[in-house]
N, C-alpha and C positions, 0 to 999 in steps of 0.2 A: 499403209492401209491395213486395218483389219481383215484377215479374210474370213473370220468367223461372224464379221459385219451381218451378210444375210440371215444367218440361223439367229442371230441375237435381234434383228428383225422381227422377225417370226416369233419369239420367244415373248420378245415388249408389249407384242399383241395381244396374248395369249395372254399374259402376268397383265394385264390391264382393264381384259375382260374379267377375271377373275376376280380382283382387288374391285373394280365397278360392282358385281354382283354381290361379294361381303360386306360394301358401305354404305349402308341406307341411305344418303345423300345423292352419292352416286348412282346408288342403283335406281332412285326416284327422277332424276336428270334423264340418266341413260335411257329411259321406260319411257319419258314422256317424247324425247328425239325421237325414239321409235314408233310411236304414238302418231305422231306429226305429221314423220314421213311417210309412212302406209295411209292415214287419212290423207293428206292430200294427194297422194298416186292413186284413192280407189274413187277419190272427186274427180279428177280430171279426165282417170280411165274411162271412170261413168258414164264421161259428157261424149266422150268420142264414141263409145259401143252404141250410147241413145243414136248419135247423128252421124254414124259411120255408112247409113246410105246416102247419105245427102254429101257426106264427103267426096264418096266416091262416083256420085250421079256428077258430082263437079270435073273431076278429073276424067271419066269417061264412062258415059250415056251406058244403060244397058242397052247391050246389042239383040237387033231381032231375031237372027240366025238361031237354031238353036247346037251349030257348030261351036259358037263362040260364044254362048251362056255360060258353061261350066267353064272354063278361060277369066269368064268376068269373075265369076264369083271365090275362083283363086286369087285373081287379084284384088278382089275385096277385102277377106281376109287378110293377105299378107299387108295389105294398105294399111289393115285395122291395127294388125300386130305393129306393124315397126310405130305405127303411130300410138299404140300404147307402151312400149318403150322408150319413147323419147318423153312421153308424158310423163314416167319413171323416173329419166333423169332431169327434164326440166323441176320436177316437183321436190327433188331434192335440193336443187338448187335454189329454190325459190324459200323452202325451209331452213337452208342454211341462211341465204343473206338475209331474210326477214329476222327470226329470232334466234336461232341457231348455234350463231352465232356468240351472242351471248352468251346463249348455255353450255357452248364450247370451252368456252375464255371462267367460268364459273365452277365445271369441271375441272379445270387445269388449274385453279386455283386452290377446289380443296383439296386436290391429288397432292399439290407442291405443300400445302402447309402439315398434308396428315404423313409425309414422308421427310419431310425436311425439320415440320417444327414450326416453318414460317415463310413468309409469300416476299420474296425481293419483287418489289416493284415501284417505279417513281413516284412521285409523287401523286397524291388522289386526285380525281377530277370530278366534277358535278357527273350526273348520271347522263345526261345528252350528251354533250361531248364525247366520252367515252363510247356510248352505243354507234356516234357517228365515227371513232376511230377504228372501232372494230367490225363494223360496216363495209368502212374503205380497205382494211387489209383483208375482209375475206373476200369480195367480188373479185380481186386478180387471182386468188387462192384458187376460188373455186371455177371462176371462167375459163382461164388459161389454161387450165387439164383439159377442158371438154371442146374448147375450139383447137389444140393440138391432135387432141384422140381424132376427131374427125377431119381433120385435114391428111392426116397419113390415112385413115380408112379411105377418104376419096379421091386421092392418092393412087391408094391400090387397084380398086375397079376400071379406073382407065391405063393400068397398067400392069404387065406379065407379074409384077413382085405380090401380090393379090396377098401366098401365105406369107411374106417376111414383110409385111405391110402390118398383115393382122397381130402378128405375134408383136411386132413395134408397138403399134395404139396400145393396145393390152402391158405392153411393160410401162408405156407412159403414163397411162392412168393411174397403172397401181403405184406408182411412183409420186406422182403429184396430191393423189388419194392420201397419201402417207403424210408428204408434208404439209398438207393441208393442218393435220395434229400436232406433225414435230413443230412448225411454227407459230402454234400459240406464245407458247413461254417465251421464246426472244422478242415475237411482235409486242407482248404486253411488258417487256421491258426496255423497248423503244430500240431495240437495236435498229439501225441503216438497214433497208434492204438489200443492199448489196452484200455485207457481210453475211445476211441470210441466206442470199442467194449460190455464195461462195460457201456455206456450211451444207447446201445441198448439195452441191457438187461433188464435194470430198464426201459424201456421206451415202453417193448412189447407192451400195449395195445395201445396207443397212435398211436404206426406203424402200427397195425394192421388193426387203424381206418382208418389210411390216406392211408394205401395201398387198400383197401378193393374194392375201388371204379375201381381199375387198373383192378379189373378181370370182369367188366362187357366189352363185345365186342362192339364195337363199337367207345364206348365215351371215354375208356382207352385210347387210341392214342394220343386222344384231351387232356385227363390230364393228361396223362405221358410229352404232351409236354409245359405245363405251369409246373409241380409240382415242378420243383427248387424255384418256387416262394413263394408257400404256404410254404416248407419248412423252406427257411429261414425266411419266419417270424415267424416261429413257431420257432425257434433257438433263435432270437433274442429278442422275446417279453417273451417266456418263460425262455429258459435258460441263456442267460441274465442278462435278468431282476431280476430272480433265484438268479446270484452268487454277483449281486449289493446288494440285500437287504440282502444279508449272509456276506459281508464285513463290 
């Protein structure tokens, strides 16, 4: 195993955002991801800030007391909050598997031809088909990071492990976040998912590295919507390159 795996992580990130913002192509792709996903988290935010009293008149009544007004109205707010965080991340998600998707696999197409020369991949297919192939490999992609993250967070809260709970979800995300990218290029070349799943395995740190960067706020956005790029050059110049000099 690599043990420079994680810095070179971190690095495919970085060379990817990079390369994204010098390639018109790219950088017009990358702009519109970003576009997407903040429109639809400042829609769905919208809808929950309009009827966040009515949410919470659901969950519980305002109290008469005036012991237990400011009580309610904390609870309001953090109601409003965690519920425009999840709006956050259901909306990414919804942008991903809607079109996303796509423009992931599109990405990762002209990364591999403007660094390779040219696009290994099977044979073409009509454009449905396709949109339905790349459909079905991201819903596990992107589902299966967010029902893992939140079963260790709730996990934690009914249990003493509460910080080595949190620090877990948080490595798991950034991990699954990661392959979410490294697995375009193999998905669009029909690899098994088992051998994909077995390329992750061997490859934790490396994921680790390059998802790492996805949990600061802010700037995640911005590199979640290049990272198809860094990815597939890290596919291509590592593993590759890898299974050339092994033949």
């Amino acid at each position: 195993m690599n043990r420079f795996a994680f810095f070179d992580g971190l690095a495919y990130n970085v060379r990817g955002l990079w390369l994204g913002l010098r390639t018109p192509k790219l950088l017009f792709l990358g702009l519109f991801r970003f576009a997407s996903v903040i429109l639809i988290t400042v829609l769905a935010g919208g809808l929950i800030l309009r009827y966040h009293q009515e949410i919470l008149a659901a969950l519980w009544s305002k109290p008469d007391s005036l012991w237990l007004v400011w009580l309610w109205y904390v609870v309001s707010w953090l109601v409003t909050l965690f519920l425009v965080g999840m709006a956050a991340i259901l909306s990414y998600l919804l942008a991903q598997i809607l079109f996303n998707a796509v423009l992931m696999d599109y990405m990762s197409r002209i990364t591999e031809r403007k660094i390779t020369g040219r696009e290994e991949k099977p044979a073409e297919r009509p454009f449905f088909p396709a949109f339905l192939y790349l459909v079905k490999q991201e819903i596990p992609r992107a589902v299966a990071p967010l029902v893992v993250s939140l079963f260790i967070m709730i996990f934690g809260w009914f249990t003493p492990l509460g910080p080595v709970t949190f620090v877990l979800s948080s490595v798991t995300a950034a991990v699954f976040l990661a392959w979410d990218n490294t697995d375009l290029t193999p998905a669009r070349r029909m690899a098994p998912f088992r051998a994909r799943w077995r390329l992750l395995i061997r490859t934790l740190p490396f994921h680790l590295g390059f998802g790492l960067l996805f949990l600061v706020p802010g700037i995640n956005i911005i590199l979640l919507s290049f990272a198809p790029v860094g990815a597939t050059l890290y596919f291509v110049e590592k593993k590759d390159q890898g299974s050339n000099q092994g033949a």
